[in-house]
Residue frames as qw, qx, qy, qz and C-alpha x, y, z in Angstrom:
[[0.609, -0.562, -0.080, -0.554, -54.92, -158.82, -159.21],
 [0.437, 0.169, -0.839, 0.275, -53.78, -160.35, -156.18],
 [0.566, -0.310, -0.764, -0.011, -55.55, -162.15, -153.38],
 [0.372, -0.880, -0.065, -0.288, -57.64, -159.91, -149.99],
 [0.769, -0.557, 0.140, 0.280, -55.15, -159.68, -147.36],
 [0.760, -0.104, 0.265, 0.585, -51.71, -160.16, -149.77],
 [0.038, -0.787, 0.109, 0.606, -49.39, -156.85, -150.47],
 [0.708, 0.687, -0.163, -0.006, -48.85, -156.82, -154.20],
 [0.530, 0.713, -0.447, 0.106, -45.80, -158.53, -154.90],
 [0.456, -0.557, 0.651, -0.242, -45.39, -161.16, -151.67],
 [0.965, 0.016, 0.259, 0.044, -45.83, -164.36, -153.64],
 [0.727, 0.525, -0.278, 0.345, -42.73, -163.01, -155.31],
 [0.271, -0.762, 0.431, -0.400, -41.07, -162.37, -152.34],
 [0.882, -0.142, 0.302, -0.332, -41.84, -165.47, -151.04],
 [0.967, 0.248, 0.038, 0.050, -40.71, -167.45, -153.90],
 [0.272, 0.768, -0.443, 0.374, -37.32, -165.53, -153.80],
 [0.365, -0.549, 0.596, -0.458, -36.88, -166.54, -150.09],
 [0.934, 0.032, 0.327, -0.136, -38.02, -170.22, -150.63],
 [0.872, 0.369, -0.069, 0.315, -35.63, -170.82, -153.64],
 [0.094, 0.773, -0.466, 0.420, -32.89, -168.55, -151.85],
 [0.622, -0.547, 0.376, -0.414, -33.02, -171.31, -149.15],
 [0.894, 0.381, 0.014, -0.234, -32.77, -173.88, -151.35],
 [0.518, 0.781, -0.277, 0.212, -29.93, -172.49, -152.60],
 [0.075, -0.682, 0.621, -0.379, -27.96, -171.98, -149.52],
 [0.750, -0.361, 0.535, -0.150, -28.71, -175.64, -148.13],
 [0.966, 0.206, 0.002, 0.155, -27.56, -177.02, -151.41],
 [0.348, 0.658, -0.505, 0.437, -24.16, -175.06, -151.17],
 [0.510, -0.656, 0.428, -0.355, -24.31, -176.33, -147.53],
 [0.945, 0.136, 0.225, -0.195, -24.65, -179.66, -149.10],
 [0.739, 0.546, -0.392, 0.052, -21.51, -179.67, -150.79],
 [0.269, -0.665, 0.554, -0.421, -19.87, -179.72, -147.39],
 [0.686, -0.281, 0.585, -0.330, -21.69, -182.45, -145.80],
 [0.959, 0.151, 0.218, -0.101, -21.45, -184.68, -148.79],
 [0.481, 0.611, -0.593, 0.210, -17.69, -184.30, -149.80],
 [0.480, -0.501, 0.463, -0.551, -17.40, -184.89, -145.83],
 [0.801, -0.053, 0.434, -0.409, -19.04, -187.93, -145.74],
 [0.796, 0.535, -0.236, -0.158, -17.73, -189.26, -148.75],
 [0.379, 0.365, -0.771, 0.359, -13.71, -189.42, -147.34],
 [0.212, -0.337, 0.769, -0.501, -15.02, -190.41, -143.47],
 [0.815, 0.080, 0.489, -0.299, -17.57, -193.49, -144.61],
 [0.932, 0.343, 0.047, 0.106, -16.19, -194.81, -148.18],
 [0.751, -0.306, 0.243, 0.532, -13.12, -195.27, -149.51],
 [0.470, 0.826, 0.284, 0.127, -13.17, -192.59, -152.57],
 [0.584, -0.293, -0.058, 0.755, -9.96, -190.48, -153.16],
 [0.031, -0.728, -0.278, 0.626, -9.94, -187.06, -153.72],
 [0.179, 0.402, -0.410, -0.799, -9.19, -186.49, -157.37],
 [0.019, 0.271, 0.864, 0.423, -11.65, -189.23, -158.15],
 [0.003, 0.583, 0.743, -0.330, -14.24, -187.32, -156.38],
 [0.154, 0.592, -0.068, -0.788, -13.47, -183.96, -157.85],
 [0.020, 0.099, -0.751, -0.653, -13.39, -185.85, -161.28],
 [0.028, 0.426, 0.900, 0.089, -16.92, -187.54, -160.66],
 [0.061, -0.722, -0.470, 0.504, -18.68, -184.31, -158.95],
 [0.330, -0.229, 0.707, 0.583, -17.16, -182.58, -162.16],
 [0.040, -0.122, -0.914, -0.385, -18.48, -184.42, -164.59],
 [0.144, -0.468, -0.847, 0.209, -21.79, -184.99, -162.84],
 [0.111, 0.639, 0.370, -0.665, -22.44, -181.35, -162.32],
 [0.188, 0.275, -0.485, -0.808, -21.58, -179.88, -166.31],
 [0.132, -0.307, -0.874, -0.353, -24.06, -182.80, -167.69],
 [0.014, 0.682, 0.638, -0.358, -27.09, -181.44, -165.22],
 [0.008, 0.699, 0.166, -0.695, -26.07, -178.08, -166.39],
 [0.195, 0.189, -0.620, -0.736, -25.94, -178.72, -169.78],
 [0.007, 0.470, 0.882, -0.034, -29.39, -180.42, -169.49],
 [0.011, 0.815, 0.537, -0.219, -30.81, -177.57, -168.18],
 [0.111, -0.496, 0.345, 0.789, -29.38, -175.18, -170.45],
 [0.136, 0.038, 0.906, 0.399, -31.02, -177.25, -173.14],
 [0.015, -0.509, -0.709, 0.488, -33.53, -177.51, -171.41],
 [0.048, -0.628, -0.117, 0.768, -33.94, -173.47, -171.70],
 [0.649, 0.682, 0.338, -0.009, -33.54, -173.66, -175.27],
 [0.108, -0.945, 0.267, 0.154, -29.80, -172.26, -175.19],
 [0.747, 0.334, -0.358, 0.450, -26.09, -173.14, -175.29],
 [0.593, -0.646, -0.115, 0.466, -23.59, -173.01, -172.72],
 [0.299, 0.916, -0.247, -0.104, -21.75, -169.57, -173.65],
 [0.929, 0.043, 0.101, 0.354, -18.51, -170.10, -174.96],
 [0.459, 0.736, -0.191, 0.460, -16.52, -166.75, -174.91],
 [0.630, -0.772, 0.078, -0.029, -15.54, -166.94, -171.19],
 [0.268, 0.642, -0.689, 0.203, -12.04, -168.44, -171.96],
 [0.725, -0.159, -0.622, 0.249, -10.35, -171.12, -169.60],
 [0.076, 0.293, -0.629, 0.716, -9.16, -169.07, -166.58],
 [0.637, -0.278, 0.219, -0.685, -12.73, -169.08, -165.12],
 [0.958, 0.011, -0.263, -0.114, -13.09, -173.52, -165.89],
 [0.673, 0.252, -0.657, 0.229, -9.78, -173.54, -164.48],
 [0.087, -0.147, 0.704, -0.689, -10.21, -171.88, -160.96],
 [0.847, -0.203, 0.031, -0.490, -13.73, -173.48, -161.07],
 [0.869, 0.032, -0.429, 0.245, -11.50, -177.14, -161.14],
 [0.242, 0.358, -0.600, 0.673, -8.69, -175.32, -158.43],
 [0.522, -0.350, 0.277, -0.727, -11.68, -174.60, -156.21],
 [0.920, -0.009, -0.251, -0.300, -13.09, -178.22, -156.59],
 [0.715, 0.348, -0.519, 0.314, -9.81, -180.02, -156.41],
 [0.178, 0.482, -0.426, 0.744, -8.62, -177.91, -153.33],
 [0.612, -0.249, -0.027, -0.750, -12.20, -178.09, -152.08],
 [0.953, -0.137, -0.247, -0.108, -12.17, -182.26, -151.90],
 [0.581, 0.239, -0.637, 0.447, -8.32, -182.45, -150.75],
 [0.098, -0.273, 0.556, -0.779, -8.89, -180.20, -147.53],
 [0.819, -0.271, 0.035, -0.505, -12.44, -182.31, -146.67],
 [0.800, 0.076, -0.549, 0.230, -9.96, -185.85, -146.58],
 [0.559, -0.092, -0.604, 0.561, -9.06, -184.17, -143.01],
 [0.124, -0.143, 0.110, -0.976, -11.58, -181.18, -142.07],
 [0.148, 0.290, 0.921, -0.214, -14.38, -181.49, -140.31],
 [0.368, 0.416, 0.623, 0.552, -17.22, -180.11, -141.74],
 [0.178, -0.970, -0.081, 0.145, -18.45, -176.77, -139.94],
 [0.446, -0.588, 0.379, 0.559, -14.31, -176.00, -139.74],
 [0.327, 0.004, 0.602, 0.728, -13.78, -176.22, -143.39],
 [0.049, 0.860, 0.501, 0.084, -17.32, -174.35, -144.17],
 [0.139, -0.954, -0.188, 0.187, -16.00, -171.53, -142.33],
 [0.434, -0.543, 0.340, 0.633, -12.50, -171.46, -143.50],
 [0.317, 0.341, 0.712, 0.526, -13.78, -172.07, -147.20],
 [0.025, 0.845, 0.499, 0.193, -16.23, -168.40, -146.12],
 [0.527, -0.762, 0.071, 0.369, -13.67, -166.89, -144.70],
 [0.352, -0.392, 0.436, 0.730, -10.98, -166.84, -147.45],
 [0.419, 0.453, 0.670, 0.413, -13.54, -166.26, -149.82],
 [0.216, -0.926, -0.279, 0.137, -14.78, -163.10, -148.14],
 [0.471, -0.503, 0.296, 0.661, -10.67, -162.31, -147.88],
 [0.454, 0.174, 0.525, 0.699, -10.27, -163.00, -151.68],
 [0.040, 0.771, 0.623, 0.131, -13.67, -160.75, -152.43],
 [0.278, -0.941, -0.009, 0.192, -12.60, -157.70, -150.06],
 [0.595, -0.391, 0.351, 0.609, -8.79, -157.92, -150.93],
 [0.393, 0.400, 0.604, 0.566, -10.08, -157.00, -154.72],
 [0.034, -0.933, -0.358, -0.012, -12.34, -154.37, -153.73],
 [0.504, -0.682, 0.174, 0.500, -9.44, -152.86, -151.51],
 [0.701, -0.088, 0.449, 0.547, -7.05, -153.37, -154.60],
 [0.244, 0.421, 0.642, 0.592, -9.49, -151.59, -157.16],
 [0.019, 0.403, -0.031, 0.914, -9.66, -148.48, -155.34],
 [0.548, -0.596, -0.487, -0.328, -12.81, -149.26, -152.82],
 [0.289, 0.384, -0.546, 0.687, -12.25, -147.79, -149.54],
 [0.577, -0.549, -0.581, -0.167, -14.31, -148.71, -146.60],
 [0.068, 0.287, -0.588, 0.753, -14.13, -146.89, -143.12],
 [0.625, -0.274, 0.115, -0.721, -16.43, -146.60, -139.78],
 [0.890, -0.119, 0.292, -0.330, -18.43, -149.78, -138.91],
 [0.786, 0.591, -0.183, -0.006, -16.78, -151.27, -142.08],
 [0.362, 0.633, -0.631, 0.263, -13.36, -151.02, -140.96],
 [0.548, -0.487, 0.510, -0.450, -14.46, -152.30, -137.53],
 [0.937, 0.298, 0.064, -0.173, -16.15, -155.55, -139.52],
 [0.645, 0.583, -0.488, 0.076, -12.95, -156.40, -140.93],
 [0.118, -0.640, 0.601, -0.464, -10.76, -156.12, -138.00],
 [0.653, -0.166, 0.647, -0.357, -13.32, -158.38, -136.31],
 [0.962, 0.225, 0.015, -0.154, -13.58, -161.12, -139.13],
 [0.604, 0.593, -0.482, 0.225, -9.74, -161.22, -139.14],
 [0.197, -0.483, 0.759, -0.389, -9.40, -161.65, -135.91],
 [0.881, 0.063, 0.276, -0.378, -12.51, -164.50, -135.91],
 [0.827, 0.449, -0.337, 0.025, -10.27, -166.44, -138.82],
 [0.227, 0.657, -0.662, 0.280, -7.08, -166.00, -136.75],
 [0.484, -0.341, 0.672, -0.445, -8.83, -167.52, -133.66],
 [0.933, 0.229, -0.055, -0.272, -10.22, -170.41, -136.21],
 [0.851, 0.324, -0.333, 0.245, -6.37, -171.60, -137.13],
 [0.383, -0.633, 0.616, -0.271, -4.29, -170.68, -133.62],
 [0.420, 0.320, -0.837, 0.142, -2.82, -173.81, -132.63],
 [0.409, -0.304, 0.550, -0.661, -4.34, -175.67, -129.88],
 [0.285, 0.129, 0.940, -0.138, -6.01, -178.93, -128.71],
 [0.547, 0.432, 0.713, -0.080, -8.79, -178.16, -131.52],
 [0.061, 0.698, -0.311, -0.642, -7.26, -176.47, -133.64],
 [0.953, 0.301, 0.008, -0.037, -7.83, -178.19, -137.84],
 [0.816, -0.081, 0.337, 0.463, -4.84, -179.56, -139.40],
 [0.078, 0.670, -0.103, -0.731, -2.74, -177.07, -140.81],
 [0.272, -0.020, 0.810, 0.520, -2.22, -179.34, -144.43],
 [0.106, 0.619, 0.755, 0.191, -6.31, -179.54, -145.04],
 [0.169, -0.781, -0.274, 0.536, -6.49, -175.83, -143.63],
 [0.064, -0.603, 0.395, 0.690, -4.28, -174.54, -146.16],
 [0.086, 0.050, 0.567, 0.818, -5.86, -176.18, -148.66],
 [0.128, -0.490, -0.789, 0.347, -9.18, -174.85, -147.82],
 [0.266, -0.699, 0.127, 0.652, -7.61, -171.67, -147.75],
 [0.141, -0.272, 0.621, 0.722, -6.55, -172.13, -151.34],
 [0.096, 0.433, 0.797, 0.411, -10.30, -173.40, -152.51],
 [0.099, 0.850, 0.406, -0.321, -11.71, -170.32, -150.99],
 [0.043, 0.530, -0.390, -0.752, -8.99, -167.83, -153.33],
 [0.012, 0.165, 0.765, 0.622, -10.03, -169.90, -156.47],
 [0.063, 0.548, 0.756, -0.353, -13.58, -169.39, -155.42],
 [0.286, -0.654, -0.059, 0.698, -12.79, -165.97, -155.40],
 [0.055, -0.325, 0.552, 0.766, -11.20, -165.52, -158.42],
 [0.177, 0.099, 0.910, 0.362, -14.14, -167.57, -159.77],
 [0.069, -0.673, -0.630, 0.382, -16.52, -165.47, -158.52],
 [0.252, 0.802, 0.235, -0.488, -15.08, -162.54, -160.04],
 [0.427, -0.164, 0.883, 0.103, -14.74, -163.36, -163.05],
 [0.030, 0.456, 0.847, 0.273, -18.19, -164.21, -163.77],
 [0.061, 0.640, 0.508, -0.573, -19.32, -161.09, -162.53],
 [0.287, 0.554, -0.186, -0.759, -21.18, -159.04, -164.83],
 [0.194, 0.163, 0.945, 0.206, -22.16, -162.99, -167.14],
 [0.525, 0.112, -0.101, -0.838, -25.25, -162.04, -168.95],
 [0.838, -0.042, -0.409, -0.359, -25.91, -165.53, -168.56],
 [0.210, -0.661, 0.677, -0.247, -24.85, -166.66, -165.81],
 [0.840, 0.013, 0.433, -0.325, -26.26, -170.33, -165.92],
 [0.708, 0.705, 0.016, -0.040, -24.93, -170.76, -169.21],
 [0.293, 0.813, -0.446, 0.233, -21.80, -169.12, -168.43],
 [0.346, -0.401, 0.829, -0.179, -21.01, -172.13, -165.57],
 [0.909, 0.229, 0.328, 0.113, -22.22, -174.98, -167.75],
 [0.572, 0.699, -0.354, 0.241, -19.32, -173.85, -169.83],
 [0.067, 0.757, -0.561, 0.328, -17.12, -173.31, -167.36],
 [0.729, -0.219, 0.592, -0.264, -17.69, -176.84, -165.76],
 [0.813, 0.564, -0.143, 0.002, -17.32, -178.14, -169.12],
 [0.529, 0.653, -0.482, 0.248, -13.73, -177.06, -169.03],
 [0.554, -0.522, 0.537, -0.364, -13.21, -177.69, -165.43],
 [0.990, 0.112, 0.047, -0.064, -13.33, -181.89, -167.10],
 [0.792, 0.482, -0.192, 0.321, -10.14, -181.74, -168.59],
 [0.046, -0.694, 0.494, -0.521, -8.07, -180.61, -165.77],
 [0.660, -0.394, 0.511, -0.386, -9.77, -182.86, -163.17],
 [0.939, 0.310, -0.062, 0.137, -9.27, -185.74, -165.92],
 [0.662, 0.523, -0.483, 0.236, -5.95, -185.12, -166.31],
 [0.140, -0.525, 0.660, -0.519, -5.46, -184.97, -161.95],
 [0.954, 0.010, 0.203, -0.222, -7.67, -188.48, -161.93],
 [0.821, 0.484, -0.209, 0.217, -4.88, -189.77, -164.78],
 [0.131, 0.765, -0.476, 0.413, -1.99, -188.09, -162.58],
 [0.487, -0.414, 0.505, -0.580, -3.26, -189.76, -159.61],
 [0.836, 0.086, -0.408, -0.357, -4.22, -193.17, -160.94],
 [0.548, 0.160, -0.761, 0.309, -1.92, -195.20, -158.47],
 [0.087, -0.034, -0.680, 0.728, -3.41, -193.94, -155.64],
 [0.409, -0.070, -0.328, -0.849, -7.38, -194.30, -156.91],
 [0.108, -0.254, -0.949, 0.152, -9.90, -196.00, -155.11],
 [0.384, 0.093, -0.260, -0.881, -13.28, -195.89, -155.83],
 [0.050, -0.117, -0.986, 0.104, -16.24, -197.47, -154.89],
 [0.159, -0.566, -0.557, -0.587, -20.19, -197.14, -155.67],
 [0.273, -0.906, -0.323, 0.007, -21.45, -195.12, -152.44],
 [0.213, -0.357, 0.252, 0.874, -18.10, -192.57, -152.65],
 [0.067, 0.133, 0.600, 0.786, -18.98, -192.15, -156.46],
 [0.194, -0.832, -0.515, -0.075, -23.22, -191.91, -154.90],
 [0.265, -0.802, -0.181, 0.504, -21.96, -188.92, -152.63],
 [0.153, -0.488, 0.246, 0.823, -20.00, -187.22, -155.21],
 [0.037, -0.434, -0.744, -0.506, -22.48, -187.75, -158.43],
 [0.103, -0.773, -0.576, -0.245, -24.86, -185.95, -155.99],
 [0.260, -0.598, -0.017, 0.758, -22.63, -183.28, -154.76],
 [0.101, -0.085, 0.493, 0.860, -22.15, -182.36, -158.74],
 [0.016, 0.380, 0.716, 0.586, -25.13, -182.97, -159.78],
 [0.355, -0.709, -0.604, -0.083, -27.56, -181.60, -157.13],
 [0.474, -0.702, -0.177, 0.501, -25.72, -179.66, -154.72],
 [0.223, -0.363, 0.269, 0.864, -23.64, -177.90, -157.54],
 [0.159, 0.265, 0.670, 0.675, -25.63, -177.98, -160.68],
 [0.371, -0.494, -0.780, -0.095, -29.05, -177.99, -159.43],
 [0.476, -0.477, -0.243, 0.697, -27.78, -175.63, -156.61],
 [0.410, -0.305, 0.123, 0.851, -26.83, -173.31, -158.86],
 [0.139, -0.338, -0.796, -0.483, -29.41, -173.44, -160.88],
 [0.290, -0.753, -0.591, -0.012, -32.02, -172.44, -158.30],
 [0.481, -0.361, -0.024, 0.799, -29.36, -170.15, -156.82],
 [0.025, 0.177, 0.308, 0.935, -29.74, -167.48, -160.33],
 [0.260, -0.520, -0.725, -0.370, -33.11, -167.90, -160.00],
 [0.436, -0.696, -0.551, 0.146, -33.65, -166.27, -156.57],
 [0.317, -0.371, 0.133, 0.863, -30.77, -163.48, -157.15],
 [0.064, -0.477, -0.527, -0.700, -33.51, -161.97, -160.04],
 [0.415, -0.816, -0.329, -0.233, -35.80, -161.01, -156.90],
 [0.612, -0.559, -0.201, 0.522, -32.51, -159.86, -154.44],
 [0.190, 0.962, -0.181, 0.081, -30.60, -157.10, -154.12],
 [0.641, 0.483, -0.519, 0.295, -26.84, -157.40, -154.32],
 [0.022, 0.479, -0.645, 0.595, -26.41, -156.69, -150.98],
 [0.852, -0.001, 0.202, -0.484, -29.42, -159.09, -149.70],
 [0.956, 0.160, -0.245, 0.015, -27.50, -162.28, -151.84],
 [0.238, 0.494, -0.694, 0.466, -24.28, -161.55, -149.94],
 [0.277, -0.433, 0.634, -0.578, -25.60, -161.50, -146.88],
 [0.931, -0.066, -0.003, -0.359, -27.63, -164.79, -147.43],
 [0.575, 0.513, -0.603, 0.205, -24.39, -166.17, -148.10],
 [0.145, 0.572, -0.686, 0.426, -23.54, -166.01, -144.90],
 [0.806, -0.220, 0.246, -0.491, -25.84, -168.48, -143.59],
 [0.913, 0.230, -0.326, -0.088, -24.20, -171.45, -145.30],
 [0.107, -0.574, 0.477, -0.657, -21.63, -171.92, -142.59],
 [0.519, -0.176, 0.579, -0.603, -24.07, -172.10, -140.00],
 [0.927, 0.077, 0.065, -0.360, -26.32, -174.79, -142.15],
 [0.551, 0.317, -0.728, 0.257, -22.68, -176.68, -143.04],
 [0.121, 0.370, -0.768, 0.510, -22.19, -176.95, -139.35],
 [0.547, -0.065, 0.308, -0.776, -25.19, -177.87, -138.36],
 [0.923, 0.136, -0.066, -0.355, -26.06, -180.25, -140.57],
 [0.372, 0.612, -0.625, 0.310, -22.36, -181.40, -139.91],
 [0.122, -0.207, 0.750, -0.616, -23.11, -182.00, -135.86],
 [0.725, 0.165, 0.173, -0.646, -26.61, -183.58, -136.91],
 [0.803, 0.498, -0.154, -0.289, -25.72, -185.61, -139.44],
 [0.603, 0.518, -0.502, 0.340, -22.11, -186.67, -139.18],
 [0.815, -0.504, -0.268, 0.094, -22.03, -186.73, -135.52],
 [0.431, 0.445, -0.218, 0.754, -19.03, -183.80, -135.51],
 [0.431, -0.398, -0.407, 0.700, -18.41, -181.57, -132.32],
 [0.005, -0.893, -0.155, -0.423, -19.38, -178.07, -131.68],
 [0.585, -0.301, -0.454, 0.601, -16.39, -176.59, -129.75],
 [0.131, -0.904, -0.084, 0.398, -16.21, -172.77, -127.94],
 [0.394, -0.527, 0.243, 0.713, -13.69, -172.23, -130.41],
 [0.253, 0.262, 0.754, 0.547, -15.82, -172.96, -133.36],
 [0.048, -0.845, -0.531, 0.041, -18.70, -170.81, -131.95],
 [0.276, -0.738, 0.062, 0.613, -16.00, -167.45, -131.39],
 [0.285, -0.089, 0.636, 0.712, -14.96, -167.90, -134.84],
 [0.084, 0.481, 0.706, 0.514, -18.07, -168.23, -136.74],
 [0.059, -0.895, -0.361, 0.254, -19.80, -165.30, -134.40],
 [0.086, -0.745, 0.293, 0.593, -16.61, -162.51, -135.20],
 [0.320, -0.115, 0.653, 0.677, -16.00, -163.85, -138.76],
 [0.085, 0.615, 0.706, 0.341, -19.87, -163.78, -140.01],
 [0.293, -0.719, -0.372, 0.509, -20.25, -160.62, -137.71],
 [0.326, -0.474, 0.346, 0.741, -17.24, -159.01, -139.27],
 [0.316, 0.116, 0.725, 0.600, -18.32, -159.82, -142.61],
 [0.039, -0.666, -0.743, 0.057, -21.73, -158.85, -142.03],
 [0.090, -0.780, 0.024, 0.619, -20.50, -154.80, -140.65],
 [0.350, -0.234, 0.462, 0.780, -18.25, -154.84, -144.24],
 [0.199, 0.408, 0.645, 0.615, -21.26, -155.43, -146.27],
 [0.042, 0.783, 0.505, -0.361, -23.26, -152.46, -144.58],
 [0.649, 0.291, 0.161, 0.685, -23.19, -150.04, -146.92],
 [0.321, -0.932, -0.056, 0.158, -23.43, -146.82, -144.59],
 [0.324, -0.759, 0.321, 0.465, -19.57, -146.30, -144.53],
 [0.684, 0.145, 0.545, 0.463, -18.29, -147.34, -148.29],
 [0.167, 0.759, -0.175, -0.604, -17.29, -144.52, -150.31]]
């Protein structure tokens, strides 16, 4: 029975759209607090992936527990290992990116990796679709041109490289009959890599208790936690509804970037992020996809 006035089935709605928000400011969150981590403490970058890591598998193996489960365990390593590339790649390129710029290049080559598969595995896309591309490739190109605000090309490229592992991590896991389950595992394994680039790196480690605060609550909140609310709100979406939410994070990275962190908003950041989300936006319609 549900309540005079309310259409069967809006307090689920609702709750979809409330924990779908959730979601997308904690993934926004991983931005602003890697960010903040290299440009106010002294933390280095494989101690942060190691801590954030760490920090997230334990939440998610809580709440796996929690559930009354196990993390699965037949995924293999490849998925734990591009879940650690992504991380790893993910903290080097924030030691010199600001934090809207690396958002969008980190949505941008994920979107690449995502489509480049489709493309690969027979999917053919024309019409509006082909337009969409065109115009998110051209929105990326105008992101890394050279020029007086152009990023750095070192942190750019790797950026670039945590959005392919993304990718790859992304698919992957697709089709997980647990998905929650199936990334507390795969954070599990994701330890023993970032251990062994903490152990690689040990001469050049510096650590210090509000770094190790920002990355404890990247892992644990922004990723675990994150993710965690994240499944939850993809049960009430359609596939093509959780993409496009997607594409808000970005906009809440950059935002909470030029709030928070006191970063710029240049005209070149605003041309990008309009033709790259745009672009993306036409690909997922799914009028022209055969």
């Amino acid at each position: 029975m549900t309540s005079p006035g309310l259409a069967p089935g809006a307090p689920v709605r609702a709750n979809t759209a409330w924990f779908a928000s959730l979601a997308m400011v904690a993934f926004a969150g991983n931005s602003l607090l890697c960010r903040a981590a290299f440009e106010r403490t002294g933390i280095d970058a494989a101690t942060f992936t190691l801590v954030r890591i760490v920090s997230g598998a334990l939440v998610l193996a809580v709440l796996v527990r929690m559930r009354g489960s196990r993390p699965a365990t037949k995924a293999g390593w490849l998925p734990g290992l591009a879940l650690f590339g992504y991380a790893a790649t993910f903290s080097y390129a924030y030691v010199g990116l600001p934090t809207s710029t690396g958002a969008l290049i980190l949505f941008g080559s994920v979107q690449a990796t995502m489509i480049g598969h489709a493309l690969r595995t027979g999917e053919r896309f024309r019409g509006w679709q082909l337009a969409g591309l065109g115009l998110a490739f051209a929105g990326f190109v105008a992101l890394l041109l050279p020029g007086a605000s152009a990023p750095q090309w070192l942190p750019a490229s790797s950026m670039i490289a945590a959005g392919v592992f993304w990718g790859a991590y992304s698919l992957a896991g697709r089709g997980a009959a647990d998905p929650l389950s199936a990334t507390a595992s795969n954070f599990a394994r994701a330890v023993v890599p970032a251990a062994i680039l903490s152990i690689a790196t040990i001469g050049s480690s510096r650590a210090d208790p509000e770094g190790i605060a920002y990355a404890v609550a990247s892992g644990a909140l922004a990723s675990g936690i994150g993710y965690a609310i994240w499944y939850v709100a993809v049960r009430g979406l359609r596939a093509g509804s959780a993409a496009v939410i997607q594409l808000s994070v970005p906009f809440i990275a950059a935002l909470g970037g030029i709030a928070l962190l006191g970063e710029a908003l240049t005209l070149r950041l605003v041309i990008a992020a309009v033709a790259l989300t745009g672009g993306i936006m036409l690909v997922l319609s799914r009028g022209g996809a055969r």
